[in-house]
N, CA, C and O of each residue as an XYZ file, in Angstrom:
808
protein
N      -3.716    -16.430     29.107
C      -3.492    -17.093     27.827
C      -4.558    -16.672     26.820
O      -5.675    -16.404     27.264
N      -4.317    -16.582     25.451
C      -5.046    -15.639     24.462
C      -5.945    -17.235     23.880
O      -5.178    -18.076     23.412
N      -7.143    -17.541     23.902
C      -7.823    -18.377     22.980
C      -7.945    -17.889     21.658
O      -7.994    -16.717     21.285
N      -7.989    -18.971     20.971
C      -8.179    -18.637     19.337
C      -9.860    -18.441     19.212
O     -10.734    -18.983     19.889
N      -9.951    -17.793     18.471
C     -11.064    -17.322     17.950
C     -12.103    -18.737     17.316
O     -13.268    -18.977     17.630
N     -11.501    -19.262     16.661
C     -11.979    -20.775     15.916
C     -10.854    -22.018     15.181
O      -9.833    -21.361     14.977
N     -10.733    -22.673     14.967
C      -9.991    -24.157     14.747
C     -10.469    -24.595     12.833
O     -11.439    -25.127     12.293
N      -9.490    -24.156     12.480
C      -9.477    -25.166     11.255
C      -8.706    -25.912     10.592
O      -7.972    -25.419      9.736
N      -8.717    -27.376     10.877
C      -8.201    -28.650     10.471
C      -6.901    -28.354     11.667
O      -5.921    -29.045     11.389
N      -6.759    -27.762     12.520
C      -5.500    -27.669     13.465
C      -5.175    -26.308     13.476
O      -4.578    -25.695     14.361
N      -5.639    -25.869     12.368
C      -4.843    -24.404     12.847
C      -5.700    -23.398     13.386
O      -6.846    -23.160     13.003
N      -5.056    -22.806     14.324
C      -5.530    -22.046     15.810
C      -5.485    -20.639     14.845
O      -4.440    -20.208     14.357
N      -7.083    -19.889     14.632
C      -7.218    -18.837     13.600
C      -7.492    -17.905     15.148
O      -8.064    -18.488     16.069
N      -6.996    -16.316     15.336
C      -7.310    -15.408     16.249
C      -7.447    -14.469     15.662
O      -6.499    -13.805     15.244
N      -9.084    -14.076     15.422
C      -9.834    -13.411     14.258
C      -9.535    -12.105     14.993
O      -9.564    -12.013     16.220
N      -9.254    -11.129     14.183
C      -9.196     -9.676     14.791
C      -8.237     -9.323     15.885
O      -8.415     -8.392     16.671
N      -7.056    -10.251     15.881
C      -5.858    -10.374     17.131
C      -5.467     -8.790     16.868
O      -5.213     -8.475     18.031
N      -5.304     -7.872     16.278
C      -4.451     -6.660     16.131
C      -5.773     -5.894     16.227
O      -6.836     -6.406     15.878
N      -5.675     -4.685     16.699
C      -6.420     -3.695     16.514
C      -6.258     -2.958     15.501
O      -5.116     -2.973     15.042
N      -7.310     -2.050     14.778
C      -6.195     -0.856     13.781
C      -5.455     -0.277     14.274
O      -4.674      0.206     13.454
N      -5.205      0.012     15.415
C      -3.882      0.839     15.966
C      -2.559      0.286     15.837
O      -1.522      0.876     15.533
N      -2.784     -1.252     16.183
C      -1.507     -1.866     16.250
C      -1.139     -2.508     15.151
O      -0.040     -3.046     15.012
N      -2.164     -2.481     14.195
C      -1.699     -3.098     12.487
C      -1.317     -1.673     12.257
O      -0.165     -2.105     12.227
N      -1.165     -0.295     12.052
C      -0.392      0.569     11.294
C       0.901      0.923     12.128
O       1.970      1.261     11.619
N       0.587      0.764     13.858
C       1.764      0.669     14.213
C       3.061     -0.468     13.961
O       4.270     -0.298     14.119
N       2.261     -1.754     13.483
C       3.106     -2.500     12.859
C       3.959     -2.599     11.413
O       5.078     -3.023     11.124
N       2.582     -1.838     10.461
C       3.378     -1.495      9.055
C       4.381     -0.652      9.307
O       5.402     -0.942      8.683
N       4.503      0.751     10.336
C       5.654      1.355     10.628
C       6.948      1.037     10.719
O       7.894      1.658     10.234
N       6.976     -0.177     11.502
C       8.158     -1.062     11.622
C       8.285     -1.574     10.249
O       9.331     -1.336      9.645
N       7.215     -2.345      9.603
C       7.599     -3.066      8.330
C       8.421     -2.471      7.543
O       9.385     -2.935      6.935
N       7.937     -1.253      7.581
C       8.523     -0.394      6.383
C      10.065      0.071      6.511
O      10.699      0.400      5.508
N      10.527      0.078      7.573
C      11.738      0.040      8.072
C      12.271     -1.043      7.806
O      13.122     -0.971      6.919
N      12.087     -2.074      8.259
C      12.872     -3.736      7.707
C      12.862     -3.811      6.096
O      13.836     -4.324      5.544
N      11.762     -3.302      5.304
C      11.650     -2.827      3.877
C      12.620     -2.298      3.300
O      13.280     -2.846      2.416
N      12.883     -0.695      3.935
C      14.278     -0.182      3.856
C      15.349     -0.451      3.620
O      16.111     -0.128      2.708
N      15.490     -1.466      5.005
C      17.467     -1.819      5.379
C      17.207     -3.631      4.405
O      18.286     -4.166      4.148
N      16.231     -4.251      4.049
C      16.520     -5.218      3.258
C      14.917     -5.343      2.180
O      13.847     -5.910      2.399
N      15.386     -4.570      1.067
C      14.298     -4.264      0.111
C      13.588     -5.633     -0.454
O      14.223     -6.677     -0.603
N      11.908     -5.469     -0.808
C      11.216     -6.658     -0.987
C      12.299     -6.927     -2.432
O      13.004     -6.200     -3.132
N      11.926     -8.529     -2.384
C      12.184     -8.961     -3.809
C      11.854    -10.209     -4.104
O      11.774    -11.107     -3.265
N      11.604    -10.360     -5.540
C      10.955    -11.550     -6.379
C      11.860    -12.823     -6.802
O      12.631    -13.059     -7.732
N      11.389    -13.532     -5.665
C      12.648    -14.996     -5.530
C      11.784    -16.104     -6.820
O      10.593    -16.279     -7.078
N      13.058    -16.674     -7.397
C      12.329    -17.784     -8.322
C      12.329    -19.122     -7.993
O      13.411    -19.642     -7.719
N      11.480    -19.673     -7.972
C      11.510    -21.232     -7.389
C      12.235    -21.843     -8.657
O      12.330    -21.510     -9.838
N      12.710    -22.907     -7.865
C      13.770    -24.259     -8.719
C      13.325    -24.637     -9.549
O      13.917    -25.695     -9.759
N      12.069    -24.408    -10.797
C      11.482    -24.526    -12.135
C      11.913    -22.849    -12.552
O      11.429    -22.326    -13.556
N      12.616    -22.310    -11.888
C      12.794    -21.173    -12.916
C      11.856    -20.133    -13.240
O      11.901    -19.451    -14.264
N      10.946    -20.037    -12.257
C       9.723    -19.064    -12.786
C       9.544    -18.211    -11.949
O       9.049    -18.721    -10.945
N       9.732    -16.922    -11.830
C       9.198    -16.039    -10.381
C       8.033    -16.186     -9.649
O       6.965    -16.031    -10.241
N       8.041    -16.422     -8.618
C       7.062    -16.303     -7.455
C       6.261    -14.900     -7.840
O       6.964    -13.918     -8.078
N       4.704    -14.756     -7.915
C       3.894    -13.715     -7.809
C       4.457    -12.882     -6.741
O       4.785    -11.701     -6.860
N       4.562    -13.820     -5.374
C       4.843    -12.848     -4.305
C       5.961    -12.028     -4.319
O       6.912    -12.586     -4.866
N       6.196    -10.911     -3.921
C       7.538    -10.226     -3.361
C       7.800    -10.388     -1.977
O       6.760    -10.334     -1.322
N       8.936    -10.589     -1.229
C       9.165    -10.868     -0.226
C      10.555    -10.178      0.386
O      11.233     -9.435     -0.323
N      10.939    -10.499      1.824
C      11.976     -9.937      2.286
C      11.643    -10.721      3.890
O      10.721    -11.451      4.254
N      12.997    -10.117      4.687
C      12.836    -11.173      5.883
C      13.520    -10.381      7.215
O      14.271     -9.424      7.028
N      13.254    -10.777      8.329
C      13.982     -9.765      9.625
C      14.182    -11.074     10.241
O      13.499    -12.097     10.188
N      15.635    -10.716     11.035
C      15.409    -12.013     11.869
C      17.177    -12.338     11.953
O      18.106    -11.610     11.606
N      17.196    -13.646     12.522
C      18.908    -14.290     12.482
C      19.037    -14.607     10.735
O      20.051    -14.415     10.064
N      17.314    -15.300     10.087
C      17.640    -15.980      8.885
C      16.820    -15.157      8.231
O      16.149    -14.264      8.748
N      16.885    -15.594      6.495
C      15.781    -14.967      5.998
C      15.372    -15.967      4.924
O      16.282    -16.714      4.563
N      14.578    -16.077      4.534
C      13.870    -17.410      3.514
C      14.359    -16.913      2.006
O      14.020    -15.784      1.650
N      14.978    -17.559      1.312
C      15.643    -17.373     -0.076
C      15.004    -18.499     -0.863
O      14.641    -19.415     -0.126
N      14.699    -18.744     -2.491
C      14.698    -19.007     -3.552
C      15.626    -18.567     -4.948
O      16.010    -17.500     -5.429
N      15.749    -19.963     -5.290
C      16.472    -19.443     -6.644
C      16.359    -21.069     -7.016
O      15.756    -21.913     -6.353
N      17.334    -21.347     -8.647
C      17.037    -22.446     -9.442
C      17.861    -23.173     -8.295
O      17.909    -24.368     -8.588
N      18.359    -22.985     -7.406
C      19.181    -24.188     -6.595
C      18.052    -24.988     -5.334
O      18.306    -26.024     -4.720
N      17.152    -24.383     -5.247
C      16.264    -24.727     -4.160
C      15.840    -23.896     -3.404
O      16.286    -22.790     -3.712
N      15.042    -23.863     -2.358
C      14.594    -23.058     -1.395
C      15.048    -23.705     -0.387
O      15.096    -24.925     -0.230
N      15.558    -22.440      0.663
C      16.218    -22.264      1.736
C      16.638    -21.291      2.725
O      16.210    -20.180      2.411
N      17.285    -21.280      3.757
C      17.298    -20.099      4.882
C      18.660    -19.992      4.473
O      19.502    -20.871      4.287
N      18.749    -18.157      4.316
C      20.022    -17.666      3.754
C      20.283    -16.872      5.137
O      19.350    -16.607      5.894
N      21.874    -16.444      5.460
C      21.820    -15.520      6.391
C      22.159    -14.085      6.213
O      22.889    -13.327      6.852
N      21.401    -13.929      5.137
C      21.983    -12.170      4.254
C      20.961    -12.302      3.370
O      20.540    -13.337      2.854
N      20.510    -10.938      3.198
C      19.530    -10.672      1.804
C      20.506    -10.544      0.332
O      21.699    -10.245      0.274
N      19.741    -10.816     -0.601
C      20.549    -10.886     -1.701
C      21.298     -9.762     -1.962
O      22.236     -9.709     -2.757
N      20.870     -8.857     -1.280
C      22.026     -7.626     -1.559
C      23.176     -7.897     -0.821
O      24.226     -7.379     -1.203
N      23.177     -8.625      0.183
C      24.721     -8.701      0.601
C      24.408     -8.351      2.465
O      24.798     -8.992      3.442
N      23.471     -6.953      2.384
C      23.181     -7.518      4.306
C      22.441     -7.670      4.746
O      21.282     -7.686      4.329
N      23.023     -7.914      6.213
C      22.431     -8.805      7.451
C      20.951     -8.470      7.469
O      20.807     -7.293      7.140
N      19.819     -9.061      7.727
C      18.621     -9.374      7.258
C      18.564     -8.469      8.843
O      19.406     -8.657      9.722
N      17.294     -7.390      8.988
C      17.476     -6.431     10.041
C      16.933     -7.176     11.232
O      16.462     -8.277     10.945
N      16.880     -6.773     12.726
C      15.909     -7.466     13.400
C      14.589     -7.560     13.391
O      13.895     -6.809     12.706
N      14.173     -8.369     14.051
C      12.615     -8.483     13.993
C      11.654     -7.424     14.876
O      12.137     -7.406     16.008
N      10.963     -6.899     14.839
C      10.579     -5.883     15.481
C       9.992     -6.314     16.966
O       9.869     -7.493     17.299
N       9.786     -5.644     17.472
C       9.711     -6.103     18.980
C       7.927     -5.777     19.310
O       7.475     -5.905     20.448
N       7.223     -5.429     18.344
C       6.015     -5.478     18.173
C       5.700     -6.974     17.711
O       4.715     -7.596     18.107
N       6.429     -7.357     17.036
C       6.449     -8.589     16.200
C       6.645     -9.753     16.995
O       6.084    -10.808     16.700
N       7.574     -9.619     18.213
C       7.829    -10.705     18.792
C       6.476    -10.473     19.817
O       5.864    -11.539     19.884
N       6.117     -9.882     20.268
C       4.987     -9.798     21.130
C       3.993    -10.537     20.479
O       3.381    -11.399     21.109
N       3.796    -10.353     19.517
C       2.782    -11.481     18.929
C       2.999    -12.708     19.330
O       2.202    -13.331     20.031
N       4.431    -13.292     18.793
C       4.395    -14.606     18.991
C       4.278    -14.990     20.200
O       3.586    -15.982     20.425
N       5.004    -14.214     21.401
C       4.842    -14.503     22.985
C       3.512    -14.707     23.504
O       3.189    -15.303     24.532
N       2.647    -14.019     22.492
C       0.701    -14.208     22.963
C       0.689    -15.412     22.545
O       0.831    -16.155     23.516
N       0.599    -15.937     21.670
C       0.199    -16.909     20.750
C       1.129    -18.092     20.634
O       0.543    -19.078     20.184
N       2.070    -18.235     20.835
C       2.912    -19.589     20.132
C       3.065    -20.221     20.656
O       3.249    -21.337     20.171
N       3.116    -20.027     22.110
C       2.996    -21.037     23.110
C       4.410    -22.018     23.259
O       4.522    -23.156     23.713
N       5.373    -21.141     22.716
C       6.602    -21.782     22.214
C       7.714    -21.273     23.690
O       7.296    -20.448     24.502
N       8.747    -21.745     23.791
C       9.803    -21.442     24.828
C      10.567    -20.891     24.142
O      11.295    -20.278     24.922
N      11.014    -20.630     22.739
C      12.157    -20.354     22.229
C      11.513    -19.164     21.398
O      10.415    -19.383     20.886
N      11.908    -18.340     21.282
C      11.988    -17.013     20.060
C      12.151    -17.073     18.790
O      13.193    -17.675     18.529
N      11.480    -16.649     17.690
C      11.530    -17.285     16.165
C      12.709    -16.533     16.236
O      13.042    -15.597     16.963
N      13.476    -17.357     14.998
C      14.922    -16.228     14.892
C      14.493    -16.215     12.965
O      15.388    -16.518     12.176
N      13.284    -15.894     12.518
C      12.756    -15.433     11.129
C      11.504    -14.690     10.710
O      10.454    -15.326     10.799
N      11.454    -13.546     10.304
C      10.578    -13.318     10.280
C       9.986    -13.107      8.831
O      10.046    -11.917      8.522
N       9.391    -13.966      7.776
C       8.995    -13.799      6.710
C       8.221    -12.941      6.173
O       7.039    -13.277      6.236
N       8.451    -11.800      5.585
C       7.254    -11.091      5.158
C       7.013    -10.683      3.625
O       7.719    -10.050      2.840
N       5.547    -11.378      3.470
C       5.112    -11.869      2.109
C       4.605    -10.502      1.392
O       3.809     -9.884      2.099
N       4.854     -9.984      0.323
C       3.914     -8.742     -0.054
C       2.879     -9.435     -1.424
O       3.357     -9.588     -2.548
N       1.561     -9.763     -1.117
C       0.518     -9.936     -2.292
C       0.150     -8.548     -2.789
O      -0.445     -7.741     -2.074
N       0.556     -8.277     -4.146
C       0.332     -7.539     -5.243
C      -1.326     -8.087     -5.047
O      -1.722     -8.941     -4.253
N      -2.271     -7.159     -6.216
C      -3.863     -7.612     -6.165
C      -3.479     -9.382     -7.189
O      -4.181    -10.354     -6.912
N      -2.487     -9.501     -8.145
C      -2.799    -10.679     -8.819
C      -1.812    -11.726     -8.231
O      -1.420    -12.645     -8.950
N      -1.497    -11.636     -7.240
C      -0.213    -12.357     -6.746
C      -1.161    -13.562     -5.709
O      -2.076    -13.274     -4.938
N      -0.694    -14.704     -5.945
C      -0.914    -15.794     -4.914
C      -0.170    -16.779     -4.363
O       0.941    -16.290     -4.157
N      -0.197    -18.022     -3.981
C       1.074    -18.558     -3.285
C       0.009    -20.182     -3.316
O      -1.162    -20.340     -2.971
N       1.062    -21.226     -3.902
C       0.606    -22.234     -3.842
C       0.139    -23.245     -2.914
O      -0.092    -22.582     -1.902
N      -0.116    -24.359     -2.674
C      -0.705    -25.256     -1.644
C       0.839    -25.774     -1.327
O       1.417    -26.416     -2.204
N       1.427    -25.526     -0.216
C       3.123    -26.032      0.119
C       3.065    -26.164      1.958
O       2.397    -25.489      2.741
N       3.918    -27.160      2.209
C       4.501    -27.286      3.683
C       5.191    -26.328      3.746
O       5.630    -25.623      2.837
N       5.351    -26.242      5.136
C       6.504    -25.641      5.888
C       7.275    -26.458      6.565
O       6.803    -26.907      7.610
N       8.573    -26.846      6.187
C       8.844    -27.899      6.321
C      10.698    -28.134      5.995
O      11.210    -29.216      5.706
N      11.389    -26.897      6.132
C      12.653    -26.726      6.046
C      13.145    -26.342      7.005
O      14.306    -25.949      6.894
N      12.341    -26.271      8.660
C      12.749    -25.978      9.785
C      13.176    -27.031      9.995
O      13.031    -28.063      9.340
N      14.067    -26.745     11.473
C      14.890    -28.323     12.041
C      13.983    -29.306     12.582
O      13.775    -30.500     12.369
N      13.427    -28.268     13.484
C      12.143    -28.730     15.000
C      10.657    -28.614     14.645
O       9.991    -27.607     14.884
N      10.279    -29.511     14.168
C       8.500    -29.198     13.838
C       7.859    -28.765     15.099
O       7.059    -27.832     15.028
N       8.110    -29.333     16.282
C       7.623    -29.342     17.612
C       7.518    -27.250     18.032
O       7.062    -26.802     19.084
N       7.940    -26.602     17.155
C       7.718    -25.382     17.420
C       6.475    -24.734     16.270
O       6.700    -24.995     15.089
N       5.776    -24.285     16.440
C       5.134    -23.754     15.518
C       5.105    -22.863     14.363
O       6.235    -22.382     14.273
N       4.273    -22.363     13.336
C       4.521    -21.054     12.175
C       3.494    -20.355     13.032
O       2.633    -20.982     13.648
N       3.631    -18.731     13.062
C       2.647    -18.072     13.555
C       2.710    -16.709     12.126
O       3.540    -15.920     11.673
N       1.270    -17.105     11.871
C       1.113    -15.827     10.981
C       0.308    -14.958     10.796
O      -0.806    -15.248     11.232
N       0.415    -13.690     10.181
C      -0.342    -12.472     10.788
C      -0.698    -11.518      9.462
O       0.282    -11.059      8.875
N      -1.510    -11.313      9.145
C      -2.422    -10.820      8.175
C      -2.450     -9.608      8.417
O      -2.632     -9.199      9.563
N      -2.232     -8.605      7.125
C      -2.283     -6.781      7.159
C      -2.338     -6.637      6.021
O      -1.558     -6.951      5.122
N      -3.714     -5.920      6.025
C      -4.393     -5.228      4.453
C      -5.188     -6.373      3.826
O      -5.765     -7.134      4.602
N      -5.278     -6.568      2.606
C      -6.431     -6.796      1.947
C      -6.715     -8.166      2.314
O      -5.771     -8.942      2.461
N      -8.103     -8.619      2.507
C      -8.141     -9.978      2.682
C      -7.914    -11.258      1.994
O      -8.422    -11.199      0.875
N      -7.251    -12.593      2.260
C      -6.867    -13.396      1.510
C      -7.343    -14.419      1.819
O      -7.570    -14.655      3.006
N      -7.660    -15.421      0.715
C      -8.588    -16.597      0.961
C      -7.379    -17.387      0.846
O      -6.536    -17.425     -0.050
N      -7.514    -18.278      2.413
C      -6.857    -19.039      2.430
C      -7.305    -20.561      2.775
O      -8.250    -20.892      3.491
N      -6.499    -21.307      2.166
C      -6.909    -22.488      1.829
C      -6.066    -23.740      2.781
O      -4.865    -23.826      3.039
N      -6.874    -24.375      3.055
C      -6.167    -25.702      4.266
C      -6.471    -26.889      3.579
O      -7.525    -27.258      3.061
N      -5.525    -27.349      3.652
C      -5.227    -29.178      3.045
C      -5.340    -30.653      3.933
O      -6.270    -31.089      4.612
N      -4.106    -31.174      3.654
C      -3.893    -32.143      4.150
C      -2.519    -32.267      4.527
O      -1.742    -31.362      4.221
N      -2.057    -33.439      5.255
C      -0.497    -33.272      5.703
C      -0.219    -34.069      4.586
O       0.977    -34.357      4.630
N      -0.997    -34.771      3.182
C      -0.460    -35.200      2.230
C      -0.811    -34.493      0.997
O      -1.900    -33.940      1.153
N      -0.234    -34.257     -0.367
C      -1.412    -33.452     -1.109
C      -2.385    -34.106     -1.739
O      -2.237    -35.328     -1.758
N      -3.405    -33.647     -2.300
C      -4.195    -34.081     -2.166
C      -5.546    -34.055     -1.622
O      -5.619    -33.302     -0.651
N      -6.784    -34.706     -1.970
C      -7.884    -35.030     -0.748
C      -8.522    -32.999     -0.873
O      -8.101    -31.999     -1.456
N      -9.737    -33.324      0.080
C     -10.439    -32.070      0.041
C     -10.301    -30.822      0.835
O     -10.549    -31.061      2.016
N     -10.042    -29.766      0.653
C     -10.069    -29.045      1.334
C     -10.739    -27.973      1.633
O     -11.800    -27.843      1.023
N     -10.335    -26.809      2.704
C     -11.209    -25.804      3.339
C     -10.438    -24.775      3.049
O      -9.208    -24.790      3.073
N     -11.430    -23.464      2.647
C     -11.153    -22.145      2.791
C     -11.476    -20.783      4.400
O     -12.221    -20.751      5.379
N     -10.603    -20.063      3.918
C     -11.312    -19.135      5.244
C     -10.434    -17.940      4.522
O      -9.244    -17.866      4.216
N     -11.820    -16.820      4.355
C     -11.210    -15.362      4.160
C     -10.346    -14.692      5.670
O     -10.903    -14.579      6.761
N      -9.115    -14.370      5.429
C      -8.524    -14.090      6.566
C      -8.317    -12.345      6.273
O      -7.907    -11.807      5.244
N      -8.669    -11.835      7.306
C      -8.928    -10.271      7.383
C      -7.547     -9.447      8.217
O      -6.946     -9.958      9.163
N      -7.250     -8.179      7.666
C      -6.247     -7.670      8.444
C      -6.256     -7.742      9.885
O      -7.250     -7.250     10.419
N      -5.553     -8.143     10.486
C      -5.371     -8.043     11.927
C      -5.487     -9.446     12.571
O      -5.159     -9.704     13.729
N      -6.043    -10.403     11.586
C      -6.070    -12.111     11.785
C      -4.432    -12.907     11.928
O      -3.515    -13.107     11.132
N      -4.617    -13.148     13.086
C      -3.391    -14.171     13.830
C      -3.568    -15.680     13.140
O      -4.690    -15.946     12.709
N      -2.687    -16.516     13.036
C      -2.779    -17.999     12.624
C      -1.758    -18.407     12.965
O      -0.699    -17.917     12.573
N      -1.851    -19.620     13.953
C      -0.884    -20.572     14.225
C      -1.051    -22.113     13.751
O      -2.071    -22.802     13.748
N       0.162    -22.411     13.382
C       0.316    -24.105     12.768
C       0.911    -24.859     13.308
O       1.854    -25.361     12.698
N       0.757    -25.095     14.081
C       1.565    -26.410     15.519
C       0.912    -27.571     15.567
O      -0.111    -27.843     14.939
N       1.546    -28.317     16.372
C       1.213    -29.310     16.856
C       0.848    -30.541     15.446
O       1.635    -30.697     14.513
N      -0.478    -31.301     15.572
C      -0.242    -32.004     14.218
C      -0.684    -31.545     12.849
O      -0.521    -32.051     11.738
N      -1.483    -30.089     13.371
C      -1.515    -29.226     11.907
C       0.094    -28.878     11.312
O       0.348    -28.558     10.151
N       0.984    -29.015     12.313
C       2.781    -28.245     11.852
C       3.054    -28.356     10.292
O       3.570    -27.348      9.810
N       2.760    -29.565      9.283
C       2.755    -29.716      8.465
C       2.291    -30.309      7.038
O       2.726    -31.013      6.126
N       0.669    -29.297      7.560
C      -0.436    -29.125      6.897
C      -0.010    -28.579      5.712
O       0.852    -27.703      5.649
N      -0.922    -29.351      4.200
C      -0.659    -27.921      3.051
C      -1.405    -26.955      3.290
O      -2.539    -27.047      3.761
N      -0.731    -25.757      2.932
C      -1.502    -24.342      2.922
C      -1.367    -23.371      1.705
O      -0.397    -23.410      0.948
N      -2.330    -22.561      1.580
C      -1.827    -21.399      0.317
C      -3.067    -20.483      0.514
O      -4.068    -20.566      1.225
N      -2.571    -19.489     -0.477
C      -3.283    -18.357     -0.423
C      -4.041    -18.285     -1.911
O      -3.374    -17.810     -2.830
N      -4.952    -18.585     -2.099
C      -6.067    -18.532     -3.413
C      -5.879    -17.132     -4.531
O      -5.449    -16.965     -5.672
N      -6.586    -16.132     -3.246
C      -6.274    -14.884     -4.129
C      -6.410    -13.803     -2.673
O      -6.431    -14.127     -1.486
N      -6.514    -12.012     -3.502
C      -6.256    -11.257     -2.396
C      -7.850    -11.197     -2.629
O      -8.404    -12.055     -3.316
N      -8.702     -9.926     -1.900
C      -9.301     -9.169     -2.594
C      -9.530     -7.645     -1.834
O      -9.947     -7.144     -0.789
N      -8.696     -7.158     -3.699
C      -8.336     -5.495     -4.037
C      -8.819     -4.933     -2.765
O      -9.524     -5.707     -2.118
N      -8.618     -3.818     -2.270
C      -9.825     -2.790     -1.639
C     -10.353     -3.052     -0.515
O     -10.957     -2.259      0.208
N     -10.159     -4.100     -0.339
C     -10.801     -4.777      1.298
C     -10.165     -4.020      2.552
O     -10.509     -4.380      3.677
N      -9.482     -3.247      2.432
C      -8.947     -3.023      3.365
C      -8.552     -1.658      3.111
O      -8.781     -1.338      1.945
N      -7.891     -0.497      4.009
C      -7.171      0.716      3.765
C      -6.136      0.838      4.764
O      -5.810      1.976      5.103
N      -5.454     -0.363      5.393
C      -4.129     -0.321      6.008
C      -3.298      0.239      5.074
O      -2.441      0.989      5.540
N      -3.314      0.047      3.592
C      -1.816      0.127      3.199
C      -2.240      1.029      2.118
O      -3.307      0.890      1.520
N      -1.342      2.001      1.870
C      -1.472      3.054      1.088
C      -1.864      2.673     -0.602
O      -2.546      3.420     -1.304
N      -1.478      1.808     -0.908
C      -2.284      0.404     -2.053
C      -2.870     -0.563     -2.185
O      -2.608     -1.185     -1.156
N      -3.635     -1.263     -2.877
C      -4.339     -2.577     -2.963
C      -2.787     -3.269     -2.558
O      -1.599     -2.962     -2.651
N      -3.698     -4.496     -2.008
C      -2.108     -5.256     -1.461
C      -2.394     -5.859     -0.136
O      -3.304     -5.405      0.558
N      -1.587     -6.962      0.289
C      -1.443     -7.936      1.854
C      -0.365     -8.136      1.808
O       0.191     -8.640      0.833
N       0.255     -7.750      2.970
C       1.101     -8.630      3.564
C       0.952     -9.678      4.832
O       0.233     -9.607      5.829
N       1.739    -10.505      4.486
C       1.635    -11.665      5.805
C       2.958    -11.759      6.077
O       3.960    -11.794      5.363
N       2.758    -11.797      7.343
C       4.256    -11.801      7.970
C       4.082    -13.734      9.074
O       3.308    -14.120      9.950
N       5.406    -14.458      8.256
C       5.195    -15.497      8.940
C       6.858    -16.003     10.309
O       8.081    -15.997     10.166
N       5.950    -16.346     11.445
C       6.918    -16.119     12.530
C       7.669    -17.687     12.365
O       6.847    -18.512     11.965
N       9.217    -18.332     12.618
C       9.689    -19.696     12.370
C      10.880    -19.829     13.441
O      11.906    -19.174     13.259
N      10.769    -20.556     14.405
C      12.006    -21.058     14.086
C      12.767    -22.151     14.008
O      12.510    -23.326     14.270
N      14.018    -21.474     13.501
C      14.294    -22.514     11.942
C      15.606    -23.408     12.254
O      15.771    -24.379     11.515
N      16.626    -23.158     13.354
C      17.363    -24.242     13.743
C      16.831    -25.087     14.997
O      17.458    -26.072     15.388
């Protein structure tokens, strides 16, 4: 069984879980799921685009627009959201400690000015399963809350190759991403992070 590296407010952080070998062998795959369902800029239900660009592998894939946020089973182009890579599921099998297989795989692209607000996860069926998420390229300060909003919270710069799981009574903690920073990294052929987040969602 893989221990986490350190604990904050519940969530199980596994500092340096990827090697560089296996973070570019993983963008390889990304870039393929990229391909067959291209990133894109979903607008939340105030009508305003999300900084982030995004896209999804999996049974589901996470959608926005003025109707709400929700699990679609097709990318907005029309197809089937590709599978999840089998590098990808190996992660979660280390780490999630789960019996069941995510059937989503979210993957976030931070531009250098792009960030993501303090929000639950919290449109799955089963809380009792965990989010497992995984950090590649530039580092992002991320920020931990409360299960209400509100009240004080904690940061932690999370570095390429950093694992994070949210189970148990962290499951529906607020979380967000502050900012990137540029250059921190040379996984990806540009300034830029992606996080890829593992769910599942029935």
């Amino acid at each position: 069984m893989v221990h986490p590296t350190l604990t904050v407010r519940g969530f199980q952080v596994f500092k340096g879980f990827l090697s560089p070998a296996a973070q570019s062998a993983l963008v390889d795959d990304l870039r393929e799921v990229i391909r067959v369902a291209p990133l894109f800029s979903p607008q939340t239900p105030y009508g305003k685009p999300m900084t982030v660009r995004m896209t999804s592998a999996g049974r589901y894939g996470w959608y926005s627009d003025r109707t709400g946020y929700r699990y679609a089973p097709r990318h907005p182009s029309g197809v089937a959201w590709p599978a999840i890579p089998d590098r990808v599921l190996k992660i979660w099998a280390d780490v999630a400690g789960s019996a069941r297989a995510p059937d989503c795989c979210l993957l976030n692209f931070y531009a250098p000015e792009a960030r993501m607000g303090m929000h639950q996860d919290k449109d799955e069926a089963d809380f009792s399963h965990p989010v497992v998420s995984v950090s590649l390229g530039d580092d992002g300060l991320f920020r931990v809350g409360n299960t209400e909003r509100g009240g004080k919270t904690e940061s932690l710069w999370l570095q390429s190759g950093d694992v994070v799981v949210m189970g148990g009574a962290a499951r529906l903690t607020y979380h967000g991403i502050d900012r990137i920073k540029p250059g921190s990294s040379t996984l990806l052929a540009k300034p830029g992070r992606i996080n890829l987040t593992l769910r599942v969602v029935d």
